[in-house]
Backbone as CSV, one residue per row, in Angstrom:
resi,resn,N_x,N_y,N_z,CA_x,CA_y,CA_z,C_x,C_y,C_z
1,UNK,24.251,1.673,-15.729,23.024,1.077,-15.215,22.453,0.105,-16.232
2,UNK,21.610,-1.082,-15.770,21.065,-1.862,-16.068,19.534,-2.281,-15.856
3,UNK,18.572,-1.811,-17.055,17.061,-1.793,-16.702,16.437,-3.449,-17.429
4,UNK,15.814,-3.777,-16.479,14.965,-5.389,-17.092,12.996,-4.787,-16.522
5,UNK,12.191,-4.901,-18.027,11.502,-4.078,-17.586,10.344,-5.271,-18.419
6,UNK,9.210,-5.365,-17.396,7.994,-6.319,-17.335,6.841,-5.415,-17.842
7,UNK,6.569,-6.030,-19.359,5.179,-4.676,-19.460,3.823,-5.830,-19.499
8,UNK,3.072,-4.395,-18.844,1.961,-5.045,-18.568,1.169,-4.726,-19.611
9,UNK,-0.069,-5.491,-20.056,-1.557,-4.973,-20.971,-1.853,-3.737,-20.385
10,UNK,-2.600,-3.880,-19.286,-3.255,-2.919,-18.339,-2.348,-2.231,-17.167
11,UNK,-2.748,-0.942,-17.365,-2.195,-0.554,-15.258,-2.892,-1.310,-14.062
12,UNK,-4.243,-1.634,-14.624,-5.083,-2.415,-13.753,-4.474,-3.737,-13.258
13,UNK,-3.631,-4.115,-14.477,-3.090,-5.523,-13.883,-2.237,-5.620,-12.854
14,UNK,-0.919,-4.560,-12.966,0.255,-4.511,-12.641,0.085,-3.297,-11.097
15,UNK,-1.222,-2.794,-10.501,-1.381,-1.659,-9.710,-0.918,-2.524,-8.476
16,UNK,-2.398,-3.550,-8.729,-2.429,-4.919,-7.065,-1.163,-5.293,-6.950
17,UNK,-0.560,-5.892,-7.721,0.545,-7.227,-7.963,1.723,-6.013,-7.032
18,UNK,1.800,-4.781,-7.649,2.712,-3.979,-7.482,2.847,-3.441,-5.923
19,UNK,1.699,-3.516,-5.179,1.910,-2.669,-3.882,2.109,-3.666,-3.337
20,UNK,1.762,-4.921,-4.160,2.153,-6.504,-2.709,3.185,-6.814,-2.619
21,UNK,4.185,-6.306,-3.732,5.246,-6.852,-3.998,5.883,-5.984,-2.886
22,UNK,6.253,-4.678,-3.437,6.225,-3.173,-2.495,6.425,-3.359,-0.943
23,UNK,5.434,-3.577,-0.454,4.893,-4.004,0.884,5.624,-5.106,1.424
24,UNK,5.501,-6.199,0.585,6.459,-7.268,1.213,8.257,-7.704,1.401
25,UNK,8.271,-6.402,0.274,9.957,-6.310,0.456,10.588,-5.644,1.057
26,UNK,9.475,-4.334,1.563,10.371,-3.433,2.259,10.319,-4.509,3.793
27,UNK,9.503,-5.725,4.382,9.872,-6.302,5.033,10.546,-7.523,5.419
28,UNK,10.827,-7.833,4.159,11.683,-9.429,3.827,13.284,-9.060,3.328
29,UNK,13.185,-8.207,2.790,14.730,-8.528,1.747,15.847,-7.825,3.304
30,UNK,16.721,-8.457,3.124,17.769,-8.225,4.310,18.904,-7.884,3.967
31,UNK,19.773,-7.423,4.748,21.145,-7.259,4.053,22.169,-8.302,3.163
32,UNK,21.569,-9.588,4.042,22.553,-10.331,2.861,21.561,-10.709,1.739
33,UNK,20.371,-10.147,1.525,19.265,-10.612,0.501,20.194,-9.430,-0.556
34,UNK,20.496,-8.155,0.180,20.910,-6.988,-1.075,22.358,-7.980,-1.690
35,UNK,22.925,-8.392,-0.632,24.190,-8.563,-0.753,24.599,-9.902,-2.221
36,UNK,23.275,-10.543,-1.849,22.949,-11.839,-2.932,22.545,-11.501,-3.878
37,UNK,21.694,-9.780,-4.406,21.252,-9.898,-5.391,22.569,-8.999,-6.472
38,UNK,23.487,-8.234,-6.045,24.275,-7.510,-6.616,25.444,-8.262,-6.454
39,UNK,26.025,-9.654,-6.343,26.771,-10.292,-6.629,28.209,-10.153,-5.656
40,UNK,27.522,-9.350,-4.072,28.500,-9.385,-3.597,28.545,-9.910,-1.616
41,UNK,29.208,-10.223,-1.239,29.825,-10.708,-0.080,29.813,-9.694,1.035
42,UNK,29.015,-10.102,2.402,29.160,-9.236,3.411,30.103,-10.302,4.318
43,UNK,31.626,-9.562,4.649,32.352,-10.331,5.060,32.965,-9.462,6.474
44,UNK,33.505,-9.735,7.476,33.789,-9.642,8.954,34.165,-8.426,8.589
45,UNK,34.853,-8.010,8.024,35.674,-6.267,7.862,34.831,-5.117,6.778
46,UNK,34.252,-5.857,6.426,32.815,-5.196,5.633,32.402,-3.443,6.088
47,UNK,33.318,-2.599,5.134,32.636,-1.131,5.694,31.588,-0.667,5.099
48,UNK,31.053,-1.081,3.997,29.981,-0.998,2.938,28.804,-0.546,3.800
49,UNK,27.641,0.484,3.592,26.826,0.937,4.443,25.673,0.235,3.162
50,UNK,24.950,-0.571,3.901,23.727,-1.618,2.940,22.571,-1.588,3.532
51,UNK,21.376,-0.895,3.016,20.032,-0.650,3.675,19.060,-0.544,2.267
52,UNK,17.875,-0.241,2.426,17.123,0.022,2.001,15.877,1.268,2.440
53,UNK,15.758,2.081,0.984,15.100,3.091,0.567,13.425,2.855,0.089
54,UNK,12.552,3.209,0.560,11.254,3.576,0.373,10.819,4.799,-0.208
55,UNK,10.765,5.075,-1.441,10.099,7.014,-1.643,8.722,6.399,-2.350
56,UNK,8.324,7.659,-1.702,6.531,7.771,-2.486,6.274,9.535,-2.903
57,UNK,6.028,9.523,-4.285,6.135,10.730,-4.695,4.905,10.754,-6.146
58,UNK,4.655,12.098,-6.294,3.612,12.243,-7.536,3.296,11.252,-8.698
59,UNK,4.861,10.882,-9.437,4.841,9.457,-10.533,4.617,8.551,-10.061
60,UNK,5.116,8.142,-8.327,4.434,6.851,-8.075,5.811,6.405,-7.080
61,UNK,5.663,5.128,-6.702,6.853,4.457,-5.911,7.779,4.045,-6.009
62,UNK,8.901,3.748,-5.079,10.054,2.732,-5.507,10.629,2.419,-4.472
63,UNK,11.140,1.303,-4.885,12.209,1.557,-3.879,13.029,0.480,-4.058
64,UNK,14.373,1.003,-3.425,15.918,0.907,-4.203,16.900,0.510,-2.648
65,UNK,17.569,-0.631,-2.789,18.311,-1.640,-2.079,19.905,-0.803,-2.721
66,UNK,20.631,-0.511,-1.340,22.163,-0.417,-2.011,23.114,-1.094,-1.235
67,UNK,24.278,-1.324,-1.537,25.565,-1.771,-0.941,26.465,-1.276,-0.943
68,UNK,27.280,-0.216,-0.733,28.038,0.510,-0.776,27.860,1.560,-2.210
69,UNK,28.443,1.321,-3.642,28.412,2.501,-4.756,27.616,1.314,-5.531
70,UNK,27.094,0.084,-5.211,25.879,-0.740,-5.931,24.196,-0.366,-5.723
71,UNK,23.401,-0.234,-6.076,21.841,-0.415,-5.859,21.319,-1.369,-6.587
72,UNK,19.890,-1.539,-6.274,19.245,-2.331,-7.610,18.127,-1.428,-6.654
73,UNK,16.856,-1.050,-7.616,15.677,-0.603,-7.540,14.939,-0.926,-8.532
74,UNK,13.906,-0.713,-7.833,12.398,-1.223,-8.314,11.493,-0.312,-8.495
75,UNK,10.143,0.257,-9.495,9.550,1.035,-9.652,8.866,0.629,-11.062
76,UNK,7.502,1.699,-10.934,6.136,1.464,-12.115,6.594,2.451,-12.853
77,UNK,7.041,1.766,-14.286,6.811,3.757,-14.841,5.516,3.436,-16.065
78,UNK,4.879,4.058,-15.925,3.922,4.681,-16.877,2.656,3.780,-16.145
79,UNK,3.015,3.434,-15.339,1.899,2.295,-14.730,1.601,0.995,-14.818
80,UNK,2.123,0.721,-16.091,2.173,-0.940,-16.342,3.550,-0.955,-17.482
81,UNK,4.349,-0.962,-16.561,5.912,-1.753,-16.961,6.467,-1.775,-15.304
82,UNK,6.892,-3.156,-15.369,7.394,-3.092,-13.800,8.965,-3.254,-14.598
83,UNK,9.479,-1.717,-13.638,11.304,-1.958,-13.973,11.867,-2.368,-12.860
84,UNK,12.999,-3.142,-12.897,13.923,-3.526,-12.255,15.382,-3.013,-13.061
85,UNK,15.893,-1.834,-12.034,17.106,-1.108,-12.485,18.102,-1.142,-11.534
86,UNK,19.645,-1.949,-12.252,20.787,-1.768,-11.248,21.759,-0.726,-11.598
87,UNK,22.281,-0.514,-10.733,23.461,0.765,-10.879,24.468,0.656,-10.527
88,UNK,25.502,0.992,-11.143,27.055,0.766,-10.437,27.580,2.706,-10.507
89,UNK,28.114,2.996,-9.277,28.898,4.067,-9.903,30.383,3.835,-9.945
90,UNK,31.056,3.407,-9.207,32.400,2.177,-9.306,32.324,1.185,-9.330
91,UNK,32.806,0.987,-11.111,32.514,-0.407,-11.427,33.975,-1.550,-10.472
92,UNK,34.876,-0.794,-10.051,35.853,-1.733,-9.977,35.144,-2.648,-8.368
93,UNK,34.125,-2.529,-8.209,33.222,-2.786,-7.060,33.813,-4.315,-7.305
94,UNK,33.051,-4.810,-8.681,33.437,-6.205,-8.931,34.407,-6.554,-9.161
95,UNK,34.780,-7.778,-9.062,35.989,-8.813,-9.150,35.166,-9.442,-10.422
96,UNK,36.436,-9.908,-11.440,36.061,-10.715,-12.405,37.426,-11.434,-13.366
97,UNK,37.325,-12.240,-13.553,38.386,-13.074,-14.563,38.968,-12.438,-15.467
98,UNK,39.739,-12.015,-15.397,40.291,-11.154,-16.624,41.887,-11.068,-16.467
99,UNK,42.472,-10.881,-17.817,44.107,-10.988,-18.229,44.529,-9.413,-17.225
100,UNK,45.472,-10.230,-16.346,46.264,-9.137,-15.425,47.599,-8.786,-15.669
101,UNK,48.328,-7.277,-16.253,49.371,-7.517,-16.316,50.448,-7.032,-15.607
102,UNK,51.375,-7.259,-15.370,52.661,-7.500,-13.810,53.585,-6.161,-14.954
103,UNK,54.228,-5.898,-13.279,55.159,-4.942,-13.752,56.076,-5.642,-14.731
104,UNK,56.273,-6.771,-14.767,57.817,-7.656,-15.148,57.286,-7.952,-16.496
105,UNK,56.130,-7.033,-17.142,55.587,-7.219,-18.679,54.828,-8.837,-18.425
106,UNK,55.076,-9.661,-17.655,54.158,-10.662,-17.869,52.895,-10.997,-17.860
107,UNK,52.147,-11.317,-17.238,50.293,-11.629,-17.533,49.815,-12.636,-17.330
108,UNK,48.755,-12.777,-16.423,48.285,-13.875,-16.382,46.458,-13.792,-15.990
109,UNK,45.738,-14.815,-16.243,44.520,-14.740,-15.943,44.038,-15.057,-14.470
110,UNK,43.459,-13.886,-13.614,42.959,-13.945,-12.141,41.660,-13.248,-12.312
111,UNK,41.136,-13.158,-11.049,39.995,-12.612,-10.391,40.725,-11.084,-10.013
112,UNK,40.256,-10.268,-10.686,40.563,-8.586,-10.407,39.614,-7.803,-10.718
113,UNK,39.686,-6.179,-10.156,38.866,-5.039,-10.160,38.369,-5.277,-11.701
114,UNK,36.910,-4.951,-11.769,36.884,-4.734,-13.536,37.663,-3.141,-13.527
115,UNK,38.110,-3.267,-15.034,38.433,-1.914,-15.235,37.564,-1.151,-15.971
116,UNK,38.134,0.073,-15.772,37.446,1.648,-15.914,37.443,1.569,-17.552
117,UNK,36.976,0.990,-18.262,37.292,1.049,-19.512,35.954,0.599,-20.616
118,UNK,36.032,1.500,-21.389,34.834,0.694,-22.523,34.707,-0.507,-23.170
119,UNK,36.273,-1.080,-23.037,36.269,-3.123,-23.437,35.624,-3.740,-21.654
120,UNK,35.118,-3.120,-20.837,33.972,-3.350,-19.634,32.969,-3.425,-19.627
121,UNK,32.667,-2.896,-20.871,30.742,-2.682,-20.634,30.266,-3.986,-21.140
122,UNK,30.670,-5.174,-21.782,29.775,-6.068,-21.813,29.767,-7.110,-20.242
123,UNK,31.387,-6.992,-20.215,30.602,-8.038,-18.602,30.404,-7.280,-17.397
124,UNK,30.043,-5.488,-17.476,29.448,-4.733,-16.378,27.882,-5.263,-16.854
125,UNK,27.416,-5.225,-18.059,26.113,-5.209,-18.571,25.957,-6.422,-18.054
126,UNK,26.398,-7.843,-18.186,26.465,-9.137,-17.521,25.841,-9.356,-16.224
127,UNK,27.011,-8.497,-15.681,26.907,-8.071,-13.833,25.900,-7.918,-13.541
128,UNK,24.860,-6.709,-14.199,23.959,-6.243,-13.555,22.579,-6.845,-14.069
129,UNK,22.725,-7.278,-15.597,21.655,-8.081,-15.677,21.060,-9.052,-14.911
130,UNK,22.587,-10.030,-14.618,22.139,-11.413,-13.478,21.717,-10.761,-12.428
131,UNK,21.724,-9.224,-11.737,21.416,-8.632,-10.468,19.905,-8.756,-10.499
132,UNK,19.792,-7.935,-12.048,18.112,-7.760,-11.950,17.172,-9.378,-11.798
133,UNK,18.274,-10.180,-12.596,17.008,-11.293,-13.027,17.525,-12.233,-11.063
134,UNK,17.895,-12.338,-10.427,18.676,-12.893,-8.771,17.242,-11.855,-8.167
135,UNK,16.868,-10.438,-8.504,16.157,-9.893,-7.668,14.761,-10.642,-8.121
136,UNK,14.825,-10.411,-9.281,13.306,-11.013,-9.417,12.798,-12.460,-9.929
137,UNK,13.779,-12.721,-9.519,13.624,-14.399,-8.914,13.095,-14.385,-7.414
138,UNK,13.803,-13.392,-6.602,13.627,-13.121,-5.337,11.817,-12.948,-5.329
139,UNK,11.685,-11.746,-5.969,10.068,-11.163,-5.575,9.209,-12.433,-6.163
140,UNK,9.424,-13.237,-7.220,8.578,-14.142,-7.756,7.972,-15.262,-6.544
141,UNK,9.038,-15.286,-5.596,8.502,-16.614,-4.428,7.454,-15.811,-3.149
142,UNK,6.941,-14.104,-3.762,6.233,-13.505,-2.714,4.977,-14.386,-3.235
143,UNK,3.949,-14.339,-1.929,2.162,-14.677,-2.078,1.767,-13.572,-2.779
144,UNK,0.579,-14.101,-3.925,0.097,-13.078,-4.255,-1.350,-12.662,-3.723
145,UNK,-1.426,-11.721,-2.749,-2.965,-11.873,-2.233,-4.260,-10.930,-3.234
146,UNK,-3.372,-10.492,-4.181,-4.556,-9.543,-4.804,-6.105,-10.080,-5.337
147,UNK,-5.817,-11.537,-5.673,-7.031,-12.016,-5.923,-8.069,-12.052,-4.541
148,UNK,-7.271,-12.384,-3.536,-7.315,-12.753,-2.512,-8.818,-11.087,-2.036
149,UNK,-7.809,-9.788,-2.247,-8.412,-8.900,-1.899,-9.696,-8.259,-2.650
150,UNK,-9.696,-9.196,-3.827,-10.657,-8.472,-4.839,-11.889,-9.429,-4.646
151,UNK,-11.815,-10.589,-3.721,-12.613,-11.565,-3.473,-13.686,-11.059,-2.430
152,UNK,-12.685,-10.536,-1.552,-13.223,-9.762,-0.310,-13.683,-8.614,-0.494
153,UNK,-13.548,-7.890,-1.500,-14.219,-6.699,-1.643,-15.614,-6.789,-2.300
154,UNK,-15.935,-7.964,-3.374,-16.491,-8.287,-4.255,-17.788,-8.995,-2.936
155,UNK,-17.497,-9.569,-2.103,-18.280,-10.074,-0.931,-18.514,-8.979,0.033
156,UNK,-17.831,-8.101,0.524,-18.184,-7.136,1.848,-18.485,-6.095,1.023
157,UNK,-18.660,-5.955,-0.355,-19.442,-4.520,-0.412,-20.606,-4.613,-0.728
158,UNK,-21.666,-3.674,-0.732,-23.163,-4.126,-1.378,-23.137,-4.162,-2.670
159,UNK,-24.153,-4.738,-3.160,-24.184,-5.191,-4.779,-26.071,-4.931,-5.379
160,UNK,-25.952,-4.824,-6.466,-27.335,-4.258,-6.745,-27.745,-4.946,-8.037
161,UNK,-28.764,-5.394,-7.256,-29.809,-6.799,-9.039,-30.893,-6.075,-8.592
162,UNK,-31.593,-5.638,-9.828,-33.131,-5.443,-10.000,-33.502,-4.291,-9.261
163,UNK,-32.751,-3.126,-9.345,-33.505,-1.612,-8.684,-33.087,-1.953,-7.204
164,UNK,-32.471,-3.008,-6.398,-32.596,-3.736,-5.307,-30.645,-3.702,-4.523
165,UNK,-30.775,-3.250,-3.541,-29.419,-3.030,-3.147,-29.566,-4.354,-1.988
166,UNK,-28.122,-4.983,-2.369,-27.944,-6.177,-0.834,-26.500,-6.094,-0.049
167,UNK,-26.884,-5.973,0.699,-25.585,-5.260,1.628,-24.719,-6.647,1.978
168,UNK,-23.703,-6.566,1.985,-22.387,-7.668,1.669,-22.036,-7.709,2.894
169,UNK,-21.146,-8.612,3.467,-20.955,-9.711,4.280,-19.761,-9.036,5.382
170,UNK,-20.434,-9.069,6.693,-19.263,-8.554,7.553,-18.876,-10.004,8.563
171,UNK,-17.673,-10.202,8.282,-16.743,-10.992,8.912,-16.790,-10.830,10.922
172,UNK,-17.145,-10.033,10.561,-16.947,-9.193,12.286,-18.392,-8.900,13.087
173,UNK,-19.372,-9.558,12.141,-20.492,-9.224,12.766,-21.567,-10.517,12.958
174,UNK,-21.989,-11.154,14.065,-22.144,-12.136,14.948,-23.068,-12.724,13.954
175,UNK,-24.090,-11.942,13.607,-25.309,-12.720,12.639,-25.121,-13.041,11.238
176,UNK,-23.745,-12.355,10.519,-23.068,-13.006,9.246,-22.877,-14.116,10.125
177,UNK,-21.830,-14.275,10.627,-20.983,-15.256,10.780,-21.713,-16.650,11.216
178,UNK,-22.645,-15.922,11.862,-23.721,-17.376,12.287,-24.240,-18.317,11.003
179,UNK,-24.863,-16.947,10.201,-25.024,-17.779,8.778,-24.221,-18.348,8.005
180,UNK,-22.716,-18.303,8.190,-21.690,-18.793,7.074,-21.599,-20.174,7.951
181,UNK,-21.305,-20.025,9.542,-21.384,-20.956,10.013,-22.476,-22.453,9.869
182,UNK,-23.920,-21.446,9.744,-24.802,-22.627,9.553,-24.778,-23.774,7.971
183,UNK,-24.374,-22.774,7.063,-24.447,-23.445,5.523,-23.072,-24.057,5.818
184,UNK,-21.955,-24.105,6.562,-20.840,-24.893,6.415,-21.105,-26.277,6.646
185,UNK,-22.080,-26.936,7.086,-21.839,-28.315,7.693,-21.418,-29.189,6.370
186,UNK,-21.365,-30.527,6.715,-20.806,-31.196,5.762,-21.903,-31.572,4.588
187,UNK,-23.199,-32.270,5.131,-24.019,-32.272,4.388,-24.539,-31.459,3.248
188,UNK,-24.507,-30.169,3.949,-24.721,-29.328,2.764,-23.629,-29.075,1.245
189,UNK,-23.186,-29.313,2.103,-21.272,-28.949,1.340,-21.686,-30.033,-0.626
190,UNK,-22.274,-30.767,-0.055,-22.145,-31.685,-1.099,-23.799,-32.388,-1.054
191,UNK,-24.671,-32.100,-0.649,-26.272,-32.972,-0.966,-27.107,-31.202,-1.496
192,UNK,-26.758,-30.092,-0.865,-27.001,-28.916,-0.979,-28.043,-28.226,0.340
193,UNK,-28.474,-27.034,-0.034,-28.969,-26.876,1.151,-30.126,-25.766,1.151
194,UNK,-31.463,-26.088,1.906,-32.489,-25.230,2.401,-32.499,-24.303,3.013
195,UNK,-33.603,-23.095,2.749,-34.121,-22.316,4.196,-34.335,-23.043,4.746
196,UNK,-35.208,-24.133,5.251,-35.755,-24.795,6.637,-34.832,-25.688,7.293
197,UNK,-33.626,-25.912,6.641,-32.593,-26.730,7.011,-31.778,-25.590,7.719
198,UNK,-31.610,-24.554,6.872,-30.903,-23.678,7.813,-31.089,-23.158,9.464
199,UNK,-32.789,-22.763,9.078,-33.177,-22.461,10.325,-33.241,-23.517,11.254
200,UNK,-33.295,-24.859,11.288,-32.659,-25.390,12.727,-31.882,-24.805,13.288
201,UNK,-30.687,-24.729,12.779,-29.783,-23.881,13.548,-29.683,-22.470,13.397
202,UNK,-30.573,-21.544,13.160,-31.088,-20.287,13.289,-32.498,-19.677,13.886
203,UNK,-32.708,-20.604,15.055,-34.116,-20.269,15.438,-34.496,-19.189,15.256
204,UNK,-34.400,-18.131,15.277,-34.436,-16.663,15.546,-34.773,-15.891,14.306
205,UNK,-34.255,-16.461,13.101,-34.735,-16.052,11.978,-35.971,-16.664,11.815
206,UNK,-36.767,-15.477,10.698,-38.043,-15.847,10.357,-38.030,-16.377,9.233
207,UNK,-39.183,-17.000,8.504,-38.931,-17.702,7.224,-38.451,-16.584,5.720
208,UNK,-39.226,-15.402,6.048,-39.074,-14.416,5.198,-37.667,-13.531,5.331
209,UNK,-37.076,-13.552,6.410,-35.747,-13.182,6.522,-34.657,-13.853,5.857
210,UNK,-35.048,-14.887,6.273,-33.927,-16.375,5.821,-34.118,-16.110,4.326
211,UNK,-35.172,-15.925,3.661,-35.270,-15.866,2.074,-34.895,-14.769,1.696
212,UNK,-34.385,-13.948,2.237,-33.928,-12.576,1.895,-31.951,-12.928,2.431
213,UNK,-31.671,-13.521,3.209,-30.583,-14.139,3.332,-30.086,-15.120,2.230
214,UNK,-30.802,-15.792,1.902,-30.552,-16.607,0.303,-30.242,-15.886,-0.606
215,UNK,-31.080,-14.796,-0.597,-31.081,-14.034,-1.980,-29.599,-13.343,-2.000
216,UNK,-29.288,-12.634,-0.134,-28.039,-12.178,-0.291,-26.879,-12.922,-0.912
217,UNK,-26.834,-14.326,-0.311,-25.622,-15.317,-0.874,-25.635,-15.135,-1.737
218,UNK,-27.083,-15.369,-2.820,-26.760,-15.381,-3.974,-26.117,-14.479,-5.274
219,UNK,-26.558,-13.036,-4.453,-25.947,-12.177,-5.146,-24.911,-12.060,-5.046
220,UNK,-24.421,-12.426,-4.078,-22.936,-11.992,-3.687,-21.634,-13.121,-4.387
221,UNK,-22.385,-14.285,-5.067,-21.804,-15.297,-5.958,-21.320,-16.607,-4.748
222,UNK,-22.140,-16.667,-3.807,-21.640,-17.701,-2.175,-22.732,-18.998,-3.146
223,UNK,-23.731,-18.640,-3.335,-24.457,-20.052,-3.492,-25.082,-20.053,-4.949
224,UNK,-25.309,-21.149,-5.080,-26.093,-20.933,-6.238,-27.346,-21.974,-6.047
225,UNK,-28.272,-22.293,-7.065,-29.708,-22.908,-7.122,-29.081,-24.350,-8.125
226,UNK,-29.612,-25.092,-7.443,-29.898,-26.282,-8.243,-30.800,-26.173,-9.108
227,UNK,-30.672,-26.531,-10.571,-31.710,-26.260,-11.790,-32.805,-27.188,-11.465
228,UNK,-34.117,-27.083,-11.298,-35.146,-28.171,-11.170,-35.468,-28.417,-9.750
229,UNK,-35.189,-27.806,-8.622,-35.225,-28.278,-7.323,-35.185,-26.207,-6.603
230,UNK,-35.344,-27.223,-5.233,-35.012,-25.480,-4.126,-34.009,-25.911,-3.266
231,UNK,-33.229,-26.335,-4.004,-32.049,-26.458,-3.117,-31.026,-25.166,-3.767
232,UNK,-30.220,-25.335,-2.780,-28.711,-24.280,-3.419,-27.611,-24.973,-2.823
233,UNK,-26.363,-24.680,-3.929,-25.407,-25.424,-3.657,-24.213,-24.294,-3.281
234,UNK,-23.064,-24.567,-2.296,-21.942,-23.475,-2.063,-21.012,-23.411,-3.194
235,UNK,-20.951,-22.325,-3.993,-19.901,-22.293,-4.742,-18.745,-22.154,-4.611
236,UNK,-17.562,-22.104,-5.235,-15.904,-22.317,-5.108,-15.647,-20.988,-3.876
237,UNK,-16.087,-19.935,-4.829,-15.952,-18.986,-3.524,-16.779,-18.689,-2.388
238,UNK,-17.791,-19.143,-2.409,-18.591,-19.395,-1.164,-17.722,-20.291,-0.102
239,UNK,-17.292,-21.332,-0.621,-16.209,-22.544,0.415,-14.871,-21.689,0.835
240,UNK,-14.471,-20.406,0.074,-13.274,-19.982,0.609,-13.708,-18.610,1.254
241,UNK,-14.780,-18.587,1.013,-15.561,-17.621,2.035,-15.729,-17.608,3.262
242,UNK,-16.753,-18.788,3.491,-17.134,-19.663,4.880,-15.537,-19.679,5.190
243,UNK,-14.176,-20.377,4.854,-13.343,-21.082,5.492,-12.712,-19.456,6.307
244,UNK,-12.742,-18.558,5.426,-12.343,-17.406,5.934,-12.991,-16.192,6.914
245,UNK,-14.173,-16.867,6.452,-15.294,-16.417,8.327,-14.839,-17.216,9.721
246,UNK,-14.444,-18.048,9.216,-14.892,-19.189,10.326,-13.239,-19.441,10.872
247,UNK,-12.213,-19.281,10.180,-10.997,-19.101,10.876,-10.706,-17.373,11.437
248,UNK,-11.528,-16.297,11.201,-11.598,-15.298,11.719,-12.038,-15.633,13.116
249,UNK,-13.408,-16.107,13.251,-13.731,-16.952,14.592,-12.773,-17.351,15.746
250,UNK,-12.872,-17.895,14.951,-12.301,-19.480,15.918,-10.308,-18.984,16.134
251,UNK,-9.720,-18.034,15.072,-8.579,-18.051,15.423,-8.221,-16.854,16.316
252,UNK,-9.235,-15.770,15.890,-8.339,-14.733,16.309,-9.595,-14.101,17.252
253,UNK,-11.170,-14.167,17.374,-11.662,-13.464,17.846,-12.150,-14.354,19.148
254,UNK,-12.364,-15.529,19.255,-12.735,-16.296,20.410,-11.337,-16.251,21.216
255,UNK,-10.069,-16.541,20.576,-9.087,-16.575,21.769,-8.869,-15.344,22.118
256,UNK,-9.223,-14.238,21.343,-9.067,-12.652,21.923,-9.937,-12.688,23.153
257,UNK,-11.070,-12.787,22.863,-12.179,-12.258,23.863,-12.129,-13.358,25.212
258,UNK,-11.438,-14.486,24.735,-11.076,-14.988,26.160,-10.215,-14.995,27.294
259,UNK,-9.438,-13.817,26.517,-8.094,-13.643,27.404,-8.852,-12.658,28.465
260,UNK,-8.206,-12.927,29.826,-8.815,-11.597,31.094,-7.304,-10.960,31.172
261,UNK,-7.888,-9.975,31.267,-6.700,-8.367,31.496,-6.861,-7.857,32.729
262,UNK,-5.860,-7.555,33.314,-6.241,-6.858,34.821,-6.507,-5.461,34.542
263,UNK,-7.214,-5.557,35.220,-7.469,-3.375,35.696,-6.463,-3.100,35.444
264,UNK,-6.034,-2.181,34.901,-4.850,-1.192,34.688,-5.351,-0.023,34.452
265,UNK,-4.405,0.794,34.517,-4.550,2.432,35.173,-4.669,2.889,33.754
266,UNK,-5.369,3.497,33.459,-5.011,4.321,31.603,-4.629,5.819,32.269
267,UNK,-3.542,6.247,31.547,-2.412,7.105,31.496,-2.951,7.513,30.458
268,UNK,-2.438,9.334,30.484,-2.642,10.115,29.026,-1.379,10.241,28.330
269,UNK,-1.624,10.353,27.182,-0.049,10.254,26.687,-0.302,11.258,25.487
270,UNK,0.472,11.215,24.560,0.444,12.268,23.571,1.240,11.724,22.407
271,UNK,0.909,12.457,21.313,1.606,12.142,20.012,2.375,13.134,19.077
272,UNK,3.345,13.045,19.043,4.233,14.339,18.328,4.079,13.839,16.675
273,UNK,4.065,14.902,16.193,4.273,14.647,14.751,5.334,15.641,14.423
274,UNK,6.143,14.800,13.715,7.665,15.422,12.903,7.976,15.306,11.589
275,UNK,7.488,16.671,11.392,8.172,17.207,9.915,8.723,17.283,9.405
């Protein structure tokens, strides 16, 4: 076996990065993805049984891609070292360049089984190194959304300035969304923007609400104050805020709620669980 192992500062760093990676491979990597990363060929007569393994257990996760007596797996140990480990249990798996010799005492250089032998272990060690660094070349082209999720948590949970709790931002609920909607226009985006500008397009709010709505943005890091003025301006994550209210909208909840469904009969059904 062959370990290539990524250490992290923190477990904190390597926890996010790790379940996205996790998550996205047990649905991307394919058989000829295993087949590309362990240096070998799925060809028409191919009896090799090639899948992939998921375990989740007390130390933590992994999970491990094989091809017949090849694997490569993946797993956290101690929490921040990401390993990437390949395995051979028959090495003659591979083909490799090496002096072949004929019954007739002669010899020549071809593509053959590696052999079973300790003058093997540097180009088995070879083999499996290029496996590990082919896999994680592979995981390097995943998205990384963890910032992504720590953005959203940092916005939809409540947050607390001054003895004072402000309850954070629901995507799914008509009177957020109205407000992300109203501070999006263009003007504001870039001249900045008022309570009384807002409420045009919020009749319904009162002036003292709306200022308690400011205050929320602000805690929540969406806007900030112009120094010397009462304006407020949208900050970096305020703009990827709004863009991510507002394609919730418009992509997935207006064309939902416009689709009509016929009456249909609801049936009882049941759910087995297997042990």
């Amino acid at each position: 076996e062959c370990a290539t192992d990524i250490m992290f500062r923190k477990p904190e760093y390597l926890a996010p990065i790790y379940d996205e990676i996790i998550h996205t491979a047990i649905y991307t990597v394919k058989p000829d993805n295993i087949a590309t990363f362990l240096g070998q060929r799925i060809t028409y007569n191919c009896t090799k049984e090639i899948g992939t393994n998921y375990n989740q257990r007390i130390l933590g996760t992994r999970i491990k891609h094989h091809m017949g007596d090849v694997s490569i797996k993946m797993y956290d140990k101690f929490g921040c070292v990401l390993r990437i480990e390949s395995t051979c249990n028959d090495i003659s798996t591979f083909r490799v360049e090496r002096e072949v010799q004929h019954r007739d005492g002669t010899s020549d250089i071809r593509k053959a089984p590696l052999k079973k032998s300790i003058y093997s272990l540097y180009q088995l060690f070879t083999i499996l190194k290029s496996a590990n660094y082919r896999y994680l070349e592979f995981i390097s082209s995943f998205d990384d959304h963890s910032s992504g999720r720590k953005k959203l948590d940092e916005v939809s949970h409540s947050r607390r300035e001054k003895e004072r709790t402000y309850r954070g931002f629901n995507f799914f609920d008509s009177r957020d969304l109205s407000v992300l909607e109203a501070i999006s226009k263009g003007e504001y985006m870039t001249f900045g923007i008022q309570g009384k500008q807002i409420r045009q397009h919020l009749p319904k709010i009162t002036p003292s609400a709306m200022t308690r709505i400011f205050k929320r943005l602000k805690v929540h890091g969406l806007i900030e104050k112009i120094p010397g003025s009462y304006k407020y301006l949208i900050t970096a994550l305020g703009k990827e805020i709004i863009a991510a209210g507002l394609s919730i909208k418009n992509l997935i909840l207006v064309p939902a709620l416009r689709l009509d469904f016929p009456d249909a009969e609801i049936l009882p059904f049941c759910v087995e669980n297997h042990l």
